[in-house]
VOLOTOR-521462 format. One record per residue: x, y, z of N, C-alpha, C, O in turn; residue number from 1. Coordinates in pm, 1 decimal, padded with zeros to 6 digits. Layout:
# residues N
((X Y Z) (X Y Z) (X Y Z) (X Y Z) NUM) ...
# end
This chain:
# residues 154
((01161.4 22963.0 01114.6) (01202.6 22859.3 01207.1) (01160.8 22900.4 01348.4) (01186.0 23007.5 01403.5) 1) ((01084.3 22784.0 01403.1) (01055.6 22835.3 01547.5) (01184.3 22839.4 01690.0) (01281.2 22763.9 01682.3) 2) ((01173.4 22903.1 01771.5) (01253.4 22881.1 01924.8) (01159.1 22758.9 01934.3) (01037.6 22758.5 01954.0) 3) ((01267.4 22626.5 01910.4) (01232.4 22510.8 01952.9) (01372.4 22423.0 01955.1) (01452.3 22414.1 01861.8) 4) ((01379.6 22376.3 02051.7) (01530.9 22320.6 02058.1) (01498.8 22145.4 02107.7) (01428.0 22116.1 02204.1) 5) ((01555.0 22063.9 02035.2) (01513.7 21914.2 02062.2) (01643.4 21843.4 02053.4) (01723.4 21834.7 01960.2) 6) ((01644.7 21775.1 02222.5) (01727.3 21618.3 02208.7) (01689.4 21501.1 02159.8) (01597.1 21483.4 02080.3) 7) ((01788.5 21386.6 02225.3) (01694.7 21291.5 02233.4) (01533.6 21251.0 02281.1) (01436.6 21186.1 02241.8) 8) ((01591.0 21362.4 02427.2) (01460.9 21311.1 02552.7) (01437.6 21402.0 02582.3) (01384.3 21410.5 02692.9) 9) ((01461.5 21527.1 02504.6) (01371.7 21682.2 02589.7) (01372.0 21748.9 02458.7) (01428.4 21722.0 02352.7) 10) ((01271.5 21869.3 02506.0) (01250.1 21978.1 02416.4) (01221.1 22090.6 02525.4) (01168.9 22105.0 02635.9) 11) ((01286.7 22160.5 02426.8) (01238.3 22321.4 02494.8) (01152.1 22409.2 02364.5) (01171.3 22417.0 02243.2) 12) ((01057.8 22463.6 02450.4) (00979.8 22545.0 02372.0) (00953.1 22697.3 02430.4) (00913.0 22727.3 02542.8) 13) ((00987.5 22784.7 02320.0) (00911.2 22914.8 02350.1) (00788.0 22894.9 02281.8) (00760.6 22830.5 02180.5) 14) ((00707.3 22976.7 02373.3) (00579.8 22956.4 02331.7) (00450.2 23092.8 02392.6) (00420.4 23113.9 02510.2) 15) ((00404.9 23152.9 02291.1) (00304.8 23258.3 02318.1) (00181.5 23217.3 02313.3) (00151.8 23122.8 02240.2) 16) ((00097.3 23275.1 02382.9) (-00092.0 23236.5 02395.4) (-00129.1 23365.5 02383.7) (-00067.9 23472.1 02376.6) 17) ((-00270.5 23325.4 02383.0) (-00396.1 23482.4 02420.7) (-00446.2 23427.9 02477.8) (-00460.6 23305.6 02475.0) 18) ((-00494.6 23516.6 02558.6) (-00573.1 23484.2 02663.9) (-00767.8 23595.6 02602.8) (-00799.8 23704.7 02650.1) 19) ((-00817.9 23547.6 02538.8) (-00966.5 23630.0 02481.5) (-01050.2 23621.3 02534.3) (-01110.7 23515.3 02518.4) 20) ((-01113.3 23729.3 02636.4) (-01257.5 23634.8 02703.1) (-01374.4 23771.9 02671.7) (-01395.5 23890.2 02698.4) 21) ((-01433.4 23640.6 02586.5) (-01550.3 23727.8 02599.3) (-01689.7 23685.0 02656.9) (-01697.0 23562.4 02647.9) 22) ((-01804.6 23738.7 02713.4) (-01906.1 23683.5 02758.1) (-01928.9 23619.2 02895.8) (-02030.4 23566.3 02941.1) 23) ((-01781.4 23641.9 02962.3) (-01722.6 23534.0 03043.6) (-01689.4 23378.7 03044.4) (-01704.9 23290.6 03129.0) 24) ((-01636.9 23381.0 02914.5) (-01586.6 23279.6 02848.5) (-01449.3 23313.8 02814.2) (-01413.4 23428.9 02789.4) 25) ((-01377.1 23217.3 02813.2) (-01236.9 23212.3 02727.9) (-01199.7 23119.9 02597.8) (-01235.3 23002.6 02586.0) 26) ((-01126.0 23189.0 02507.0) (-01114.7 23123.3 02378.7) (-00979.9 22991.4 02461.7) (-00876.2 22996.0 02527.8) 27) ((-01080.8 22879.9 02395.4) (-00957.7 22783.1 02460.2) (-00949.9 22684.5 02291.1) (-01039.5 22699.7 02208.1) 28) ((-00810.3 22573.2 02261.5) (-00831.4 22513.2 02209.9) (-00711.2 22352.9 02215.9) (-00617.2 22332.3 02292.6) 29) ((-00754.4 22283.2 02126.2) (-00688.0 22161.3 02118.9) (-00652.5 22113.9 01969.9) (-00697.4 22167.9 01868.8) 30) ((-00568.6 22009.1 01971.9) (-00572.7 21900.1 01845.7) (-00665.8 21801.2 01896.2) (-00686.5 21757.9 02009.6) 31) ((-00726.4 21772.2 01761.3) (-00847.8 21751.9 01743.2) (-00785.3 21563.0 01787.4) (-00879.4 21484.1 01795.2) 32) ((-00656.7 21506.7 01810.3) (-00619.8 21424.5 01843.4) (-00568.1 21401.2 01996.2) (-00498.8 21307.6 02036.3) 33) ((-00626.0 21523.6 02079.6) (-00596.9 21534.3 02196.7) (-00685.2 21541.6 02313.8) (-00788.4 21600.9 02282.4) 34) ((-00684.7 21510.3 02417.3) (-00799.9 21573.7 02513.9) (-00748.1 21661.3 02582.7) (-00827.5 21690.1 02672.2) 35) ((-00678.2 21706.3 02588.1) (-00637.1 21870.2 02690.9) (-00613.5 21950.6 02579.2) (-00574.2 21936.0 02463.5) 36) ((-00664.4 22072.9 02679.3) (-00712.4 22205.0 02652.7) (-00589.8 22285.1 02679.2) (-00514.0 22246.5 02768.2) 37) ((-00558.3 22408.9 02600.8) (-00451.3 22513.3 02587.9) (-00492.2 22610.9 02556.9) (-00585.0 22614.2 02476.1) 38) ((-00448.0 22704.7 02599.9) (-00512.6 22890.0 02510.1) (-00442.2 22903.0 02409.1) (-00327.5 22881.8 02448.6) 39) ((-00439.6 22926.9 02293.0) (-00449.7 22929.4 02132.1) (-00312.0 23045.8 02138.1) (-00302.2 23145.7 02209.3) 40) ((-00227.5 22998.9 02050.3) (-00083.9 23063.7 02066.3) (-00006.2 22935.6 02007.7) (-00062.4 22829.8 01979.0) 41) ((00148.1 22964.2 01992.8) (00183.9 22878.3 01927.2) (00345.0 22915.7 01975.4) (00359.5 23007.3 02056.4) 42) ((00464.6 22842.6 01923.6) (00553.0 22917.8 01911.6) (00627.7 22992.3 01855.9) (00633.0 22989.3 01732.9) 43) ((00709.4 23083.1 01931.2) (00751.4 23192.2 01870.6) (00870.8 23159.4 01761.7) (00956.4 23076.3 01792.0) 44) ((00874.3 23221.0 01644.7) (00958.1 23207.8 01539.6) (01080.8 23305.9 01598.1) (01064.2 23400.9 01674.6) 45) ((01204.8 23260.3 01544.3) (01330.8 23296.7 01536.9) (01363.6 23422.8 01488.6) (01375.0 23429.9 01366.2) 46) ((01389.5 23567.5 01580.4) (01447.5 23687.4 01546.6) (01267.8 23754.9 01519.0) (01248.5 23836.3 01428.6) 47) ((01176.8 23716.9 01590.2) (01008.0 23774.7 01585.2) (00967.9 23786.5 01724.0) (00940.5 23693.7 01800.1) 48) ((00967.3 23936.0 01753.7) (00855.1 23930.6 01921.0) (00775.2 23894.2 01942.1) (00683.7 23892.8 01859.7) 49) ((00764.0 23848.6 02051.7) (00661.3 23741.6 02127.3) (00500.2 23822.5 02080.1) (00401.7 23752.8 02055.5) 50) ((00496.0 23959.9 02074.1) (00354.4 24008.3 02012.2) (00341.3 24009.9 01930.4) (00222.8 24007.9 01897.1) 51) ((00450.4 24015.2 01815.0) (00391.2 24007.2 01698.1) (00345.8 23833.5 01588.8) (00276.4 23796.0 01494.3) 52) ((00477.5 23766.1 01723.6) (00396.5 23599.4 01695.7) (00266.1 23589.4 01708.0) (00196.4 23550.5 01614.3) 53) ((00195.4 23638.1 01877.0) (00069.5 23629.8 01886.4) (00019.1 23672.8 01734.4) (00013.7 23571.3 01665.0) 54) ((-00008.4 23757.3 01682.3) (-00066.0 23803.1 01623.7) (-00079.6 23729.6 01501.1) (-00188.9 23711.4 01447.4) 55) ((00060.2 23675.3 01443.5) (00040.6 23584.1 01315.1) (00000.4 23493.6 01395.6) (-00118.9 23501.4 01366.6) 56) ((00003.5 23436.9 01451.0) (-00074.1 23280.4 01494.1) (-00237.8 23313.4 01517.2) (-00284.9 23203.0 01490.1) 57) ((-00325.4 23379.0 01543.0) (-00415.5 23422.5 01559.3) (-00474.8 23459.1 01388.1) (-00593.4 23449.9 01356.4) 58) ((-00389.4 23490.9 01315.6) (-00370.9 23515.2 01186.5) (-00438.6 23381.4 01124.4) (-00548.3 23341.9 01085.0) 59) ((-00284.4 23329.3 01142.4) (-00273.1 23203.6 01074.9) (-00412.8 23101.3 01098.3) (-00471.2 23046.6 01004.8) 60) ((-00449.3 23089.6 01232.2) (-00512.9 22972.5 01307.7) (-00655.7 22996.1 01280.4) (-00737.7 22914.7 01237.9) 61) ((-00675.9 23141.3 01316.6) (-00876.5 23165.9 01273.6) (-00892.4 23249.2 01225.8) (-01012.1 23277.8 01229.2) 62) ((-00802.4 23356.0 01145.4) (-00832.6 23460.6 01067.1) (-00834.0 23521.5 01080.7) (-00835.6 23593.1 00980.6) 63) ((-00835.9 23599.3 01225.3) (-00838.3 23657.7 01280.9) (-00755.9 23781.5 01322.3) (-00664.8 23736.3 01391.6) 64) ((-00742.7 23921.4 01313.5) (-00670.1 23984.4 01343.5) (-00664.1 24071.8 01498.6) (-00729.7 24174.8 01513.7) 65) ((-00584.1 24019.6 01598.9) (-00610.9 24049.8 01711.1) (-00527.5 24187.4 01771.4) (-00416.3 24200.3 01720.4) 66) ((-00560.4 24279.7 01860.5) (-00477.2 24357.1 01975.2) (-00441.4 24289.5 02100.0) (-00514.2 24254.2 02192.7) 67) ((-00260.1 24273.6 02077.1) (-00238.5 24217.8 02204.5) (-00211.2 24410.2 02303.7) (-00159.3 24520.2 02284.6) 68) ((-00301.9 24321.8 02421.7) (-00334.9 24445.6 02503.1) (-00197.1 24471.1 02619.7) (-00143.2 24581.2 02630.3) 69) ((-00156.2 24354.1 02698.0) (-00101.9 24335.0 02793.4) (-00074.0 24227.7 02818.9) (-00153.2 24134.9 02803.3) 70) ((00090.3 24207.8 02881.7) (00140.2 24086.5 02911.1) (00069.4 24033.5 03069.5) (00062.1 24104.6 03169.8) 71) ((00033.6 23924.8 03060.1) (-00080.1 23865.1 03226.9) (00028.0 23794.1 03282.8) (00058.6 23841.2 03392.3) 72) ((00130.2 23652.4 03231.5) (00144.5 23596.7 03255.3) (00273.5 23512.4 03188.1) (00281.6 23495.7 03066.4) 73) ((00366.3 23465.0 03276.6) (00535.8 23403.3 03230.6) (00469.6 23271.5 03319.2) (00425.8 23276.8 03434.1) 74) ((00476.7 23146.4 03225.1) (00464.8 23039.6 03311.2) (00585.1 22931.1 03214.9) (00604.1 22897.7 03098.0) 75) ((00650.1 22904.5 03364.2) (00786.6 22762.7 03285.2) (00686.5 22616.1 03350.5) (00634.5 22584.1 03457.5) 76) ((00697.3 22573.0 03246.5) (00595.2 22486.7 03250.2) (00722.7 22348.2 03185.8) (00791.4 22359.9 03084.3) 77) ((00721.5 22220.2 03286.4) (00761.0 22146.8 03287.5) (00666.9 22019.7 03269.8) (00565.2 22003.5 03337.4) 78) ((00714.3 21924.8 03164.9) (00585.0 21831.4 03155.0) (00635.0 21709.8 03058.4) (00753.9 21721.0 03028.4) 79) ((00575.1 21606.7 03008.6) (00615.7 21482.1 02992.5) (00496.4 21469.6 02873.4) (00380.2 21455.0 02911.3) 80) ((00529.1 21476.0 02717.1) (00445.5 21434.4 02629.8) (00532.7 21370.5 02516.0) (00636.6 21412.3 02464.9) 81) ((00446.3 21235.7 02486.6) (00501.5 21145.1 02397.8) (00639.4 21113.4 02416.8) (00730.9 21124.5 02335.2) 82) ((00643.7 21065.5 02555.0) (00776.7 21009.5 02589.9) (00914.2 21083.1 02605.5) (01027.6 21043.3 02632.1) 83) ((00844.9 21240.6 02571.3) (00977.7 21351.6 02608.6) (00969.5 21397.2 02716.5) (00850.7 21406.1 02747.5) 84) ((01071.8 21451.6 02836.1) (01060.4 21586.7 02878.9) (01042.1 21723.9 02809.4) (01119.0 21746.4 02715.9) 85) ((00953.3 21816.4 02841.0) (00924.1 21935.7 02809.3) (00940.6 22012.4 02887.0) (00882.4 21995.3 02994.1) 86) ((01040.7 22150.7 02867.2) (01037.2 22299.7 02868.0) (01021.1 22406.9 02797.3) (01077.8 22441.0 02693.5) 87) ((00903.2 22482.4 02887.6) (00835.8 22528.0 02781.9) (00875.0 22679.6 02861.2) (00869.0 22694.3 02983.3) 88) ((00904.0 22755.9 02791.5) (00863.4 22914.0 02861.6) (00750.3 22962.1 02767.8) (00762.6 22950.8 02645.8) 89) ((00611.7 23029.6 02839.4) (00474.9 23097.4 02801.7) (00529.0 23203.7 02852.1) (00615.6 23207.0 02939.5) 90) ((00459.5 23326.4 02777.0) (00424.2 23469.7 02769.5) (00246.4 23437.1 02721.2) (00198.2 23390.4 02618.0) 91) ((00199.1 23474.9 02818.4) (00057.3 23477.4 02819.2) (00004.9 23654.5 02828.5) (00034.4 23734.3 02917.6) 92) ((-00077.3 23678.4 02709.7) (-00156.0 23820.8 02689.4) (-00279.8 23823.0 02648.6) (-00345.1 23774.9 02556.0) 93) ((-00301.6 23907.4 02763.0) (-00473.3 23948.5 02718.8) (-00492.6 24026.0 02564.5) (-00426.6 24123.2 02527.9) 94) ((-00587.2 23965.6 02494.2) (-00614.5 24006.7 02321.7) (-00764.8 24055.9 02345.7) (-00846.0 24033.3 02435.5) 95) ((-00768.2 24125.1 02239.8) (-00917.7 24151.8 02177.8) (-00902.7 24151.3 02026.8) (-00803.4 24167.2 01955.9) 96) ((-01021.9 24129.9 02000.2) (-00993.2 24098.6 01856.9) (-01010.0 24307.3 01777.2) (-01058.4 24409.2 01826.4) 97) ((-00981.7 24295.5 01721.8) (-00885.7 24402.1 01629.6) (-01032.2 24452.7 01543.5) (-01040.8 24574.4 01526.6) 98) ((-01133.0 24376.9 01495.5) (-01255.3 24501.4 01436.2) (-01347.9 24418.7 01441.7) (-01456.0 24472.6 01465.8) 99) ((-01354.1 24247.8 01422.7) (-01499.4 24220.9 01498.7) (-01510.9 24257.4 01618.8) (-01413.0 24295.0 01683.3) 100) ((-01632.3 24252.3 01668.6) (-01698.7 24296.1 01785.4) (-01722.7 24172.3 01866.0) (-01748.7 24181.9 01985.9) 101) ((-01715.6 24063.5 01809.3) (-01744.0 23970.8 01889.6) (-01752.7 23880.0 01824.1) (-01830.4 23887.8 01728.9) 102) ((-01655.9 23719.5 01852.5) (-01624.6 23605.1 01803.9) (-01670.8 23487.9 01901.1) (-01605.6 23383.7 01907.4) 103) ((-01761.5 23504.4 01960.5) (-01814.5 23418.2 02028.9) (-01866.0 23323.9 01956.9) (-01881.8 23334.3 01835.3) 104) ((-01894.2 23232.6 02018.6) (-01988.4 23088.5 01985.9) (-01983.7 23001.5 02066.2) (-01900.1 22969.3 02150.6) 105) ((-02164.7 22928.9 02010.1) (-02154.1 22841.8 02155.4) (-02094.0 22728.6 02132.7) (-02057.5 22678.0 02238.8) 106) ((-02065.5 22661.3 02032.7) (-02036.4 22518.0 01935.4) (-01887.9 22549.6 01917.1) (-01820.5 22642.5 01872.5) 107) ((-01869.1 22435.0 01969.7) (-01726.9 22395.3 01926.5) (-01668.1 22442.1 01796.0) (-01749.6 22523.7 01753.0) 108) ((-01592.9 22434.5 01732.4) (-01559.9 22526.1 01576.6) (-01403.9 22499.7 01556.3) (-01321.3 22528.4 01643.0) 109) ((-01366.7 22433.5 01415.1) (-01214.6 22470.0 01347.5) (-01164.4 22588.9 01335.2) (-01244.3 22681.3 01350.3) 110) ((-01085.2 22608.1 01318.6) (-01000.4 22750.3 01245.4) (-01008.2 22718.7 01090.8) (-01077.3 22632.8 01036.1) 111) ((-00904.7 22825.2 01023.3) (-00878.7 22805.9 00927.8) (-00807.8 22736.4 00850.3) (-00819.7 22726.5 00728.1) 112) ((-00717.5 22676.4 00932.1) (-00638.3 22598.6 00890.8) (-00673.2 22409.7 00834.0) (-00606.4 22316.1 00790.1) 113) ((-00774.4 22428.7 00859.5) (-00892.9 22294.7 00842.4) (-00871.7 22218.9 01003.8) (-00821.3 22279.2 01098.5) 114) ((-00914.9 22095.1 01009.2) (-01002.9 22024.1 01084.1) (-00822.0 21991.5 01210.2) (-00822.3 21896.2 01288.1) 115) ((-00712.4 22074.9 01202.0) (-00591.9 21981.5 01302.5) (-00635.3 22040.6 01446.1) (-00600.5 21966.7 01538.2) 116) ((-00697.1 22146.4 01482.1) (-00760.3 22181.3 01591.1) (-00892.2 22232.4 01624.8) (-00960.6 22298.1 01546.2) 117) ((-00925.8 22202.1 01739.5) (-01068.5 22244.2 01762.6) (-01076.3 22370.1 01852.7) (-00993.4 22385.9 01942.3) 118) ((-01175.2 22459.7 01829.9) (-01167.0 22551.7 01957.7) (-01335.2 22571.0 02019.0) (-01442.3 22536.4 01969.0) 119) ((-01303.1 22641.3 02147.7) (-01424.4 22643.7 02208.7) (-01429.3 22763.4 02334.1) (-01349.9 22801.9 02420.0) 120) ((-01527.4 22788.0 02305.5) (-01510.7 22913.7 02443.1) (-01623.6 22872.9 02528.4) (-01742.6 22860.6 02499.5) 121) ((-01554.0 22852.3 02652.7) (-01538.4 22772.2 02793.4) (-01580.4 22904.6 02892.6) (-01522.0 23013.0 02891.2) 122) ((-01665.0 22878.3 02955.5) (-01693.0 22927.1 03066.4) (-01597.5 22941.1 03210.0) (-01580.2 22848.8 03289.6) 123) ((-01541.0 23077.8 03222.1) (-01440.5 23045.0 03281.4) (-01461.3 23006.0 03448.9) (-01376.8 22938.4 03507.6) 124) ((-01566.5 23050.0 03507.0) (-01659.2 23003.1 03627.9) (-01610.5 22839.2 03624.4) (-01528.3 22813.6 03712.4) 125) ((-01644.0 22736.5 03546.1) (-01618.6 22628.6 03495.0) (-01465.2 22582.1 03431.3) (-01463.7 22488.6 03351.3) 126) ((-01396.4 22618.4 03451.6) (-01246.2 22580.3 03449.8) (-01198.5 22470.9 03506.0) (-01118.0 22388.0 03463.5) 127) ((-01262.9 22479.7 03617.6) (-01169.9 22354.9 03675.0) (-01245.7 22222.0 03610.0) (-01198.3 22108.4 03608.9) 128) ((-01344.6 22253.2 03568.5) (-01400.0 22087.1 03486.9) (-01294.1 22097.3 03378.0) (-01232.8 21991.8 03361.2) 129) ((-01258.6 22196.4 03301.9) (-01182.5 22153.6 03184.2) (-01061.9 22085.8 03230.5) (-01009.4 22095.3 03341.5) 130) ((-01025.9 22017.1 03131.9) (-00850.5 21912.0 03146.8) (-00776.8 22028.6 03053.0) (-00753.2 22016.9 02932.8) 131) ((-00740.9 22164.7 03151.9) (-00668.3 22268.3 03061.6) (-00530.5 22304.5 03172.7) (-00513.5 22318.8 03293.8) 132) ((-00432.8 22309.1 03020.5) (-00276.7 22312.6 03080.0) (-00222.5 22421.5 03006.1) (-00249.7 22452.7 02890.1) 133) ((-00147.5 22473.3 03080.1) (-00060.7 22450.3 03224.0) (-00198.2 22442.3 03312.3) (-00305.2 22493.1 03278.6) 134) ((-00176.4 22376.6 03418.7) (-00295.3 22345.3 03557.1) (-00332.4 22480.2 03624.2) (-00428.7 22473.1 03700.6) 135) ((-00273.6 22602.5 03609.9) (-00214.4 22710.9 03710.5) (-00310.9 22806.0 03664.3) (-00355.8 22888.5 03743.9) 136) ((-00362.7 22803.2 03497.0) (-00454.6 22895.0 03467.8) (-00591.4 22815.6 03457.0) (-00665.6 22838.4 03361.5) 137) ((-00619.4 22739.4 03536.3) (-00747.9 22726.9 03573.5) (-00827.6 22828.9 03679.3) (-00940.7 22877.4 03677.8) 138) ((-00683.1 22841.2 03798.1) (-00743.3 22951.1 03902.6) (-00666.2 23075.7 03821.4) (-00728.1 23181.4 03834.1) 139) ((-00547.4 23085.9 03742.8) (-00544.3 23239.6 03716.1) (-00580.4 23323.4 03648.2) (-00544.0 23440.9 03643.9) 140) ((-00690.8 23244.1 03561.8) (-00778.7 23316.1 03449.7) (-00882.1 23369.0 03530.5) (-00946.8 23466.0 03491.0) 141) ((-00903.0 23318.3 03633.1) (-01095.5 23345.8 03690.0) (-01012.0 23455.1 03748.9) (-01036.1 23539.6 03662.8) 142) ((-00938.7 23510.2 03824.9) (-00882.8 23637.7 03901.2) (-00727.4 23699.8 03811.7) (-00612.0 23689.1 03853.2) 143) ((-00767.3 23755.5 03698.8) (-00643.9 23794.7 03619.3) (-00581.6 23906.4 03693.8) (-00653.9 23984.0 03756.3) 144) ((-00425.9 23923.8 03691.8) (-00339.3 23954.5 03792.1) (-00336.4 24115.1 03748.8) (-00328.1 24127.8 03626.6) 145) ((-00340.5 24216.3 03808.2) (-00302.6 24366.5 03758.8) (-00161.7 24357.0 03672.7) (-00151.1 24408.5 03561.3) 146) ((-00071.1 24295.8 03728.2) (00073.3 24302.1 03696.4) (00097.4 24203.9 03660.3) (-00004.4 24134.8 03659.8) 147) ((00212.7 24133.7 03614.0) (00266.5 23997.4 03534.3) (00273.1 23908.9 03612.8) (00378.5 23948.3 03662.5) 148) ((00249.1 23814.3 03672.4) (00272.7 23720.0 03761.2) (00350.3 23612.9 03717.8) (00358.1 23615.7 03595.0) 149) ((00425.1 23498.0 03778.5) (00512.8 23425.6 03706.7) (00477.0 23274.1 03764.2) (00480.4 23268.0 03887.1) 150) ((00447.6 23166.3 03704.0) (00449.6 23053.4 03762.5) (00539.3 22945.3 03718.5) (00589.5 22951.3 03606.3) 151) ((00563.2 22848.5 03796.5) (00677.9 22717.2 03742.6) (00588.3 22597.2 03794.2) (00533.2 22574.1 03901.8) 152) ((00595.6 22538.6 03688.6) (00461.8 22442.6 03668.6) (00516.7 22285.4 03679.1) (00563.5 22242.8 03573.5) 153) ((00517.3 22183.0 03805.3) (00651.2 22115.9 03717.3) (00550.7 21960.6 03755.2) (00590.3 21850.6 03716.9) 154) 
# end
């Protein structure tokens, strides 16, 4: 069961990402029923640390077995989808992947899970063309912070 708590008119979500860049690109992705962009993470399940979620979701999503390296980023991210209010708390961490050497590509690409999301690695120079949320890591991916930085997104 995930940390997900729902009213009528709100939800709260915990929720973990990776942040993967390779090439100077970042692994970004979507539902394939959406046009905004998110860093690939999911939420966190009930009585499971936020790293070791990363890790099954990265699992789960492309097969992938990743090293979460370091926590970058706490963003409360406030927002309005499908007629709800949303609160969300992110734990954002820099990953590398765990024994490939490199998961790049230039083409868009599914996971494993078949065709419910798409992913793509985005040039992060080029961020601000993407429609990628929270809005805050458009500029905080291109200058990643030494220490944890915290944003409220509303």
């Amino acid at each position: 069961m995930d940390v997900v708590f729902k009213t009528e008119k709100a939800v709260f979500n915990y929720r973990v990402a990776g942040i993967w860049i390779e090439n100077g690109h970042v692994l970004l992705h979507r539902a394939v029923n959406e046009s905004n962009w998110s860093l690939p993470g999911g939420r966190v399940g009930i009585a499971e640390d936020s790293k070791s979620s990363l890790k099954r979701k990265f699992r789960e999503e492309l097969g992938n077995d990743v090293r979460v390296d370091r926590m970058v980023l706490v963003i409360e991210n406030f927002f309005e989808h499908g007629g709800k209010d949303f609160h969300e708390i992110g734990f954002y961490y820099l990953i590398t992947a765990e024994e490939n050497p490199s998961s790049f590509r230039k083409d868009t690409f599914h996971g494993i899970e078949g065709e419910r999301l798409i992913f793509k690695w985005t040039s992060i120079k080029n961020l601000n063309e993407v429609e990628l949320y929270p809005e805050c890591l458009r500029t905080a991916l291109k200058n990643l912070p030494q220490h944890i930085q915290h944003f409220v997104v509303k």
